[in-house]
C-alpha positions in Angstrom: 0.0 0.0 0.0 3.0 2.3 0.9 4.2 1.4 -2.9 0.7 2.0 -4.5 0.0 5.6 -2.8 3.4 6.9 -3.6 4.1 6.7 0.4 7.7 6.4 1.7 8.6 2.6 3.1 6.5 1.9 6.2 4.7 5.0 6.3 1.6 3.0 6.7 4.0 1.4 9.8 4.7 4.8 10.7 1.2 6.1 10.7 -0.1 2.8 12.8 2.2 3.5 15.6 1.4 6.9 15.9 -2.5 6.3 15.7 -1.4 3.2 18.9 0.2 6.0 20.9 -2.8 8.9 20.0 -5.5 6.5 20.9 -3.4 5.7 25.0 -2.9 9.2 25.2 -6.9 9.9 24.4 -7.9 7.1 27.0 -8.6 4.5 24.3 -9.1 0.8 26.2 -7.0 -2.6 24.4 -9.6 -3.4 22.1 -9.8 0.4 20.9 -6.1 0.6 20.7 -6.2 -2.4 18.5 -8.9 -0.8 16.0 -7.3 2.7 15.5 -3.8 0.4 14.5 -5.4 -1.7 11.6 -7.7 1.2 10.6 -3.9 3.7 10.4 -2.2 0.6 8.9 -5.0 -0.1 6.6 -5.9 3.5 5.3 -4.9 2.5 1.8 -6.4 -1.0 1.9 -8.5 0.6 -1.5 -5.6 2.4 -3.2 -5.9 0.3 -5.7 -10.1 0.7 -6.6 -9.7 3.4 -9.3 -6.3 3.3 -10.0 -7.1 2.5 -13.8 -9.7 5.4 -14.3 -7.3 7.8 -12.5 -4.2 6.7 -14.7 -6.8 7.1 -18.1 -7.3 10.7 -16.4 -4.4 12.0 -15.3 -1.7 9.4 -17.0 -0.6 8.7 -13.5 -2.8 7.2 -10.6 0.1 7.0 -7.9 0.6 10.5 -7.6 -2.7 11.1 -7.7 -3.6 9.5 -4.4 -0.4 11.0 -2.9 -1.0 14.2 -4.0 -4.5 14.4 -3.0 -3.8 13.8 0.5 -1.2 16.4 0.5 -3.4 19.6 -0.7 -5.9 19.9 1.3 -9.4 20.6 -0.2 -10.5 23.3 2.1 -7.8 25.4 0.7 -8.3 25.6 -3.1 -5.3 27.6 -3.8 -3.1 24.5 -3.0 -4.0 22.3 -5.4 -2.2 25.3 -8.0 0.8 24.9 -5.6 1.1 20.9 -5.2 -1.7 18.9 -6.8 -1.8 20.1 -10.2 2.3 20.4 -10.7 3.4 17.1 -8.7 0.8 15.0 -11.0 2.2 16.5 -14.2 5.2 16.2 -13.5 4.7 12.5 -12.5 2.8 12.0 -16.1 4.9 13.8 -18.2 1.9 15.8 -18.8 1.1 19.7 -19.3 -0.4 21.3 -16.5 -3.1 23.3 -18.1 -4.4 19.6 -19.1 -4.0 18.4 -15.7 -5.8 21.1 -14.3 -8.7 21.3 -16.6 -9.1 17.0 -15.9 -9.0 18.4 -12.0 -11.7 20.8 -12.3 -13.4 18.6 -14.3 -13.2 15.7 -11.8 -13.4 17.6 -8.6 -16.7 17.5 -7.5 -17.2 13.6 -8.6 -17.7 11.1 -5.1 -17.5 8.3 -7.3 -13.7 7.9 -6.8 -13.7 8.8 -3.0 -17.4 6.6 -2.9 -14.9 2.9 -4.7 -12.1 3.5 -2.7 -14.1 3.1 0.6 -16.2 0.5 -0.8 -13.4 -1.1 -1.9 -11.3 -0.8 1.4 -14.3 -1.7 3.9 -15.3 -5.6 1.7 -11.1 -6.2 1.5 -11.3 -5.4 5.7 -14.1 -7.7 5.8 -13.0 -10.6 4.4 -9.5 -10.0 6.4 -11.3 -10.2 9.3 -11.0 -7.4 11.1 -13.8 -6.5 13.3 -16.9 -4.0 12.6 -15.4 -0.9 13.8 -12.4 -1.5 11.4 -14.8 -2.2 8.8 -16.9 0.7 9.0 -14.0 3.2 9.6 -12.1 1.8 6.0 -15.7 1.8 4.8 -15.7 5.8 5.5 -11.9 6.7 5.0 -12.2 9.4 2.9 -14.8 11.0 5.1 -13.8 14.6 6.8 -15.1 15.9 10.0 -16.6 18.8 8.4 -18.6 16.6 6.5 -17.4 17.5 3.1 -15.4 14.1 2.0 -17.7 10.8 1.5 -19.7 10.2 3.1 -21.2 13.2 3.3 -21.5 13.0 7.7 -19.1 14.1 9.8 -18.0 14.8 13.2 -18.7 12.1 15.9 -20.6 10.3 13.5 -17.3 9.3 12.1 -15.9 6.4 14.0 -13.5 6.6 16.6 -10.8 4.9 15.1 -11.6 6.6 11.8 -10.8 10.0 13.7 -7.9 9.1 15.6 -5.5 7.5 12.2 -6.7 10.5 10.7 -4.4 12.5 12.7 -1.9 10.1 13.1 -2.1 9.5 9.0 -1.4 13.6 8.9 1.0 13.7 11.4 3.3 11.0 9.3 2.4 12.0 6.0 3.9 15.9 6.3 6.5 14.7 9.0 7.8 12.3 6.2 6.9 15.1 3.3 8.7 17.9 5.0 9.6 17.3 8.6 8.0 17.5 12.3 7.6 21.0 12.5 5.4 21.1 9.1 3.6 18.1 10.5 2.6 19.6 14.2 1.4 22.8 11.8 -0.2 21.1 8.8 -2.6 19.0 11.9 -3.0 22.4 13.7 -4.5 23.7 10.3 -7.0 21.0 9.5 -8.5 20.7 12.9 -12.3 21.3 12.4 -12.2 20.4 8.3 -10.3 17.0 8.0 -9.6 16.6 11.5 -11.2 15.8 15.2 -10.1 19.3 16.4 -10.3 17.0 20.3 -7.8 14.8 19.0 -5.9 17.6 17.7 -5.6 19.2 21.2 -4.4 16.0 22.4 -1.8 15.4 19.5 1.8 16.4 20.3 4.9 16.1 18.0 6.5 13.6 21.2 4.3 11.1 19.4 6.4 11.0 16.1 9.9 10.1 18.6 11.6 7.6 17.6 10.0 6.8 14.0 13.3 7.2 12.3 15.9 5.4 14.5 14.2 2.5 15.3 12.6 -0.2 13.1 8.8 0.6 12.7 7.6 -2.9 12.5 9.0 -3.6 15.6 7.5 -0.7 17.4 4.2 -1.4 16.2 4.5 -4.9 17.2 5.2 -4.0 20.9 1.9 -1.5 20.6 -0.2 -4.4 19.4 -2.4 -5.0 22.4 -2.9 -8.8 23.4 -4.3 -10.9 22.8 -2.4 -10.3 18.8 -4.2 -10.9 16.0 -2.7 -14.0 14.3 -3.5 -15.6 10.9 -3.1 -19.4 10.5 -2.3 -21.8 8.0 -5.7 -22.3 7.2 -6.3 -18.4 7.1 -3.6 -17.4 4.9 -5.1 -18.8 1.4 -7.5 -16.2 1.9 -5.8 -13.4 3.6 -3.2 -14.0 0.2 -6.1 -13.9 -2.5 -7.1 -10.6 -0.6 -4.8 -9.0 -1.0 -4.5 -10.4 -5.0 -7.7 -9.5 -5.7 -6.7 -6.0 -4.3 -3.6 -5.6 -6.7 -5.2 -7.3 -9.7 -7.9 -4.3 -9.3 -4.8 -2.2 -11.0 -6.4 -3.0 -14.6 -9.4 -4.4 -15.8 -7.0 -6.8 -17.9 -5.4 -8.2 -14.4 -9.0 -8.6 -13.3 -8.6 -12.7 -11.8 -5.5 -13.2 -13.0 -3.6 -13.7 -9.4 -6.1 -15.6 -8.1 -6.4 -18.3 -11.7 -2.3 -18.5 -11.3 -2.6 -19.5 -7.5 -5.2 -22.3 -8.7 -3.2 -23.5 -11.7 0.1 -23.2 -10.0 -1.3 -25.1 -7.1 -2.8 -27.8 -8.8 -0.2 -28.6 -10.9 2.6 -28.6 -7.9 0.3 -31.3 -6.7 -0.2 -33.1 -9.5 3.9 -33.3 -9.4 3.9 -34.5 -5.4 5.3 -31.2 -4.8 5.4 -30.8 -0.5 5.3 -27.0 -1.1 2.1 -27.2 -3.3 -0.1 -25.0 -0.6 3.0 -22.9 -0.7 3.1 -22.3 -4.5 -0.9 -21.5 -4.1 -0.3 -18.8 -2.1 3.0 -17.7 -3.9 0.5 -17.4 -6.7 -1.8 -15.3 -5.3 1.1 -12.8 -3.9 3.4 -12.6 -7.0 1.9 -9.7 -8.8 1.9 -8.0 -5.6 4.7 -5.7 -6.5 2.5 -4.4 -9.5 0.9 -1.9 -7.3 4.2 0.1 -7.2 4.0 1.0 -11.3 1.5 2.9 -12.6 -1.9 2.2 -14.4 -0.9 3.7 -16.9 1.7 1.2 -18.1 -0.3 -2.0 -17.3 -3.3 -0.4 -19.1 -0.9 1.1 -22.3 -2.5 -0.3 -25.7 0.4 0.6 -27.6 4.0 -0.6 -27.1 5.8 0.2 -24.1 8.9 2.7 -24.0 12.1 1.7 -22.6 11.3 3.3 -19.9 8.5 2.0 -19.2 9.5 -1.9 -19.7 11.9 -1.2 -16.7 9.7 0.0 -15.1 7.2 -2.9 -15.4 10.2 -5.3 -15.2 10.5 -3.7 -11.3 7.6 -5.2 -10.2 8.7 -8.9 -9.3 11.6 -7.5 -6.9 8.6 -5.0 -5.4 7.0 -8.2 -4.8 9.8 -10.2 -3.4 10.9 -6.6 -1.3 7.1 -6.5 0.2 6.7 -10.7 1.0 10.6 -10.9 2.5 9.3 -8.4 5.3 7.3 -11.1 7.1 9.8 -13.8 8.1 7.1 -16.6 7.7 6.5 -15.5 4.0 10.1 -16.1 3.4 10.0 -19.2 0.8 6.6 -17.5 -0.2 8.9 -14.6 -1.2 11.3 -16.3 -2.8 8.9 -18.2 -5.2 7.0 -15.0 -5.8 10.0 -13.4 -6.8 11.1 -15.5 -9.4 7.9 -16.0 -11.2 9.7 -14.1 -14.3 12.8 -15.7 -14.4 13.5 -18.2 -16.7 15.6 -21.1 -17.2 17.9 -19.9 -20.1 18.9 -16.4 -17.6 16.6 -14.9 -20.0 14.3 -13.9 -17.0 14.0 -11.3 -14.7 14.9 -9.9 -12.3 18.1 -11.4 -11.2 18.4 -13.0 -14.3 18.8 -16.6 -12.7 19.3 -19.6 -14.4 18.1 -23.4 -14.4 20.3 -24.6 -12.1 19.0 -21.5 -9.2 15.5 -22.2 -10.0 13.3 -24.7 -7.8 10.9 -26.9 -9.4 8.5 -24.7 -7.7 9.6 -21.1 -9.2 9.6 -23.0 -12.6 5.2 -24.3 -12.2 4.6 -20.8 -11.5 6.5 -19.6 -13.9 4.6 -21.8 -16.4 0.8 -21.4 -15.2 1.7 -17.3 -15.2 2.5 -17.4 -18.8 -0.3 -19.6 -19.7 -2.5 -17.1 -17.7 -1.7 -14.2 -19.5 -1.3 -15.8 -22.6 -5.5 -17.2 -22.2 -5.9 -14.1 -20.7 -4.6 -11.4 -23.0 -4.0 -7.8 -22.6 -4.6 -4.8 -23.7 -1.3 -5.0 -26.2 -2.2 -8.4 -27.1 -4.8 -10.7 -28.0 -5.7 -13.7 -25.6 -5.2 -17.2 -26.8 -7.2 -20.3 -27.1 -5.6 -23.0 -24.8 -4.2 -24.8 -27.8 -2.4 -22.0 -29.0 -1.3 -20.8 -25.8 0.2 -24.6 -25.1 1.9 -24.6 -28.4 3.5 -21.0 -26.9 4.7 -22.7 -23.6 6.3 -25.6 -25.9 8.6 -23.3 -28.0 9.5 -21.9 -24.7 10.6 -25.4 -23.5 12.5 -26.1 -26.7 14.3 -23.3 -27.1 15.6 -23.6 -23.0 13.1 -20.7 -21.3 10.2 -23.4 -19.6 11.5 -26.6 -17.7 9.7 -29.5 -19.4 8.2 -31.0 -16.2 6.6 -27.9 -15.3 5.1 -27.1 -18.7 3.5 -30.7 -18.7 1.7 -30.4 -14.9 0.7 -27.0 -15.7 -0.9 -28.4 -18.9 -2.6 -31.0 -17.2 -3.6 -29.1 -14.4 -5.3 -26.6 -17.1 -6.3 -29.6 -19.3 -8.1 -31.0 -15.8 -10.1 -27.8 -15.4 -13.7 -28.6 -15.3 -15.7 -25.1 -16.6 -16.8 -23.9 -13.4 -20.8 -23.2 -12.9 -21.4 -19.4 -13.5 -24.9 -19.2 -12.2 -26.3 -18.7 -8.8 -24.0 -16.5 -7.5 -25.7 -14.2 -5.4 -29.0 -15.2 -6.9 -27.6 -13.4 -9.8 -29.3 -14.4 -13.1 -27.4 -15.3 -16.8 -28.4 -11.8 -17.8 -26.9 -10.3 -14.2 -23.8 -12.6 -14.6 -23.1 -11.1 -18.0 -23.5 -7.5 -17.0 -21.0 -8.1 -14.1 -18.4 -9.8 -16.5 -19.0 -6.6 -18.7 -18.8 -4.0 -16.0 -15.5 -5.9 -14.3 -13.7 -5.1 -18.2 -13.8 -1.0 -17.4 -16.7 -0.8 -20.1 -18.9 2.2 -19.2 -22.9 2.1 -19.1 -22.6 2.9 -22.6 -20.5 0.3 -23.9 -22.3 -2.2 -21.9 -26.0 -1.4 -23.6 -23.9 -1.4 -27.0 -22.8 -5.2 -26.1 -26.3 -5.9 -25.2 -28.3 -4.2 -27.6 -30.1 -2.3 -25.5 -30.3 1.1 -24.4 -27.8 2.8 -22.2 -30.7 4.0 -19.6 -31.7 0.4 -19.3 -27.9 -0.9 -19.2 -27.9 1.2 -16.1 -30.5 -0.4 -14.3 -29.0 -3.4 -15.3 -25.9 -2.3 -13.4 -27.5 -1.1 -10.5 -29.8 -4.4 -10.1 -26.1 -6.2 -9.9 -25.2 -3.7 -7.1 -28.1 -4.3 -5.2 -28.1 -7.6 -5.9 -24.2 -8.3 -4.8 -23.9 -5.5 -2.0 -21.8 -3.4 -3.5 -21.7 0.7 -4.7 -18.8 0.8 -7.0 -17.7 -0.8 -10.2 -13.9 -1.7 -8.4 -15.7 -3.4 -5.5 -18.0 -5.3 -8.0 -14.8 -6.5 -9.7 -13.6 -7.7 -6.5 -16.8 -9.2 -6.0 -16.3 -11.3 -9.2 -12.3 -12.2 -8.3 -13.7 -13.4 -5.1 -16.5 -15.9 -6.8 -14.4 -17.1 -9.8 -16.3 -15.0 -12.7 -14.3 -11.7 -13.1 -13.9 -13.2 -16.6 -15.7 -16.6 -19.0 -13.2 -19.5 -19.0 -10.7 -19.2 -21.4 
């Protein structure tokens, strides 16, 4: 999440120890303590809902997230001063266009309205408690009432309120220093911020963030009993946060979480004792994507040099972001090496054969065959023949190891079409709609498909909503990763 908002390293760390210490000083009780830590840990848990719309907008969504929390709304002026000229310069764009797509998106809720929506089904399925929930559910909320949703003072939840000054606190203590962050929380009491919790806020809370490891502070605040996840847990705590990254581009939409299975299944089908270890090394291994910009994995036309290094960063993001929890360290590993191939081809170490595992080579294989089924927007998917025939070549010419080209194969070839009605009570005409809206097509483009008119698309689309929960086309596409139909079989 630090890599996806454009944050320094453990500033979400950061943010969740000084929301721990704000929520003692305030009188908070264990279990209180506990919520304002994952809510401040967690405040980009939906960084990742409209990162492809904001990267069509403004070329680049990272920034935008960044910089939005940096000007603050109340004060128009500043988005002329940071918003406008940080995102340009970010995109490589001019800034009169930035700031005409600004003005022209500014008073839209739909973006603030996903992210939350977004953020408070990804807390949900992690577990975390109803006041966690509801706070994520509301993070873009202010206390003047003016974010979304549209409520604000102590209607907002308490946890809500306190990482919102410990998220302000970091953020422009990180951006520009203590002194700038003691002033910029002064400022934005009564408008962002809990002007209580601003009276009790003191720079002493920020000590020690620099010379001490941040993880290890915030593991001491944790109050007991810890939350722990278990092997049985951590399937689903992995797809999560998949699902989450996959959300990126409507192309992605699935992909992690049809690796995991094919990856999986086919390290079993070779007797492999790290098969439940492969699955969930296949639902982490894109992870690192959410540190590169929309814009990139979203490009129809062919990538600069630039950018390909830039893309080619994202399996050493992943392998950076997995090492950090010691129990995830063979996860890592296999995650890591998901691009390498056999020849030293690969990246990004460039390893070879002989420094590849059997298990780095099956998920190596099932995420070719994945995006070759899948497609892109720079290239056309291919039937399952064709994309076979593709992972052949690779084995004859020294990229794909043999044995895990022929498990992935059968493990594909195994497949049995999966039944894509009675989710949610949703009907064949409903399951479509969904399939459509996960692919980024509009209202418009949806009736178009259909045949029908865009007013009645619309209803189509809100029936779904209704139907599934949900209030935002990101959390419906999470929605459909979660239940196996963000996209028909291949």
């Amino acid at each position: 999440m630090d890599l996806g908002s454009g944050a320094g390293l453990d500033e979400s760390l950061k943010r969740c120890v000084v929301g721990a210490r704000l929520a003692r000083v305030v009188g908070a009780t264990d279990a209180e303590v506990r919520d304002v830590m994952y809510t401040s840990l967690l405040e980009h848990l939906g960084c990742t809902a409209v990162s492809h719309e904001s990267g069509q907008l403004f070329g680049d969504d990272i920034s935008v997230v960044r910089l939005s929390f940096l000007s603050d709304p109340s004060r128009p002026g500043e988005a002329l001063r940071t918003f406008v000229p940080g995102v340009a310069a970010a995109a490589g764009r001019g800034r009169t266009a930035t700031l005409l797509t600004a003005l022209r998106t500014a008073r839209d809720p739909a973006g603030m309205e996903a992210t939350c929506d977004v953020g408070e089904r990804a807390a949900r399925r992690l577990g975390l408690g109803d006041a966690v929930v509801a706070s994520l559910g509301q993070m873009t909320a202010m206390w003047n009432g003016k974010g979304w949703p549209r409520h604000g003072g102590s209607a907002l939840p308490q946890p809500l309120r306190c990482a919102h000054v410990a998220g302000t606190a970091v953020l422009f203590a990180e951006h520009a220093g203590v002194a700038a962050a003691a002033q910029e929380v002064s400022r934005r009491a009564g408008t962002w911020l809990d002007p209580e919790l601003v009276g009790a806020f003191t720079v002493d809370l920020l000590d020690g963030l620099e010379a001490t490891d941040a993880l290890e502070l915030a593991l001491e605040l944790e109050p007991d009993p810890v939350l722990l996840v278990d092997a049985t847990q951590l399937p689903e705590v992995a797809a999560t946060f998949g699902d989450l990254v996959d959300l990126k581009s409507p192309s992605l939409h699935g992909h992690s979480r049809a690796v995991a299975s094919l990856a999986g299944d086919a390290a079993t089908l070779l007797g492999l004792e790290e098969a439940d270890r492969v699955r969930v090394a296949g639902h982490l291994h894109d992870i690192g994507r959410a540190g590169v910009s929309s814009r990139i994995w979203s490009k129809p036309s062919a990538l600069s040099a630039s950018e390909r290094d830039q893309a080619r960063l994202h399996p050493y993001f992943t392998e950076r972001v997995l090492a950090r929890v010691p129990v995830l360290e063979d996860v890592a590993r296999l995650a890591g090496q998901h691009h390498e191939r056999c020849d030293g081809s690969g990246y990004h170490r460039g390893l070879r054969g002989p420094d590849l595992p059997l298990a780095s080579r099956v998920l190596a294989a099932a995420d070719r065959y994945r995006r070759d089924v899948e497609g892109g927007p720079r290239r056309a998917p291919l039937s399952p023949r064709e994309a076979a025939s593709g992972l052949a070549n690779a084995v004859r010419s020294g990229a794909l190891d043999r044995e895990a080209v022929d498990a992935v194969l059968r493990a594909a070839g195994d497949v049995a079409r999966p039944r894509s009605h009675g989710v949610a009570g949703l009907t064949v005409r409903q399951l479509e709609v969904l399939r459509l809206v996960t692919t980024g097509l509009s209202n418009r483009q949806i009736g178009a498909r259909l045949g029908i008119s865009t007013r009645t698309a619309e209803h189509h689309v809100q029936d779904v909503y209704e139907r599934i929960g949900v209030r935002s086309r990101a959390a419906a596409a999470l929605f459909a990763m979660e239940h196996g139909i963000a996209r028909p079989p291949a």
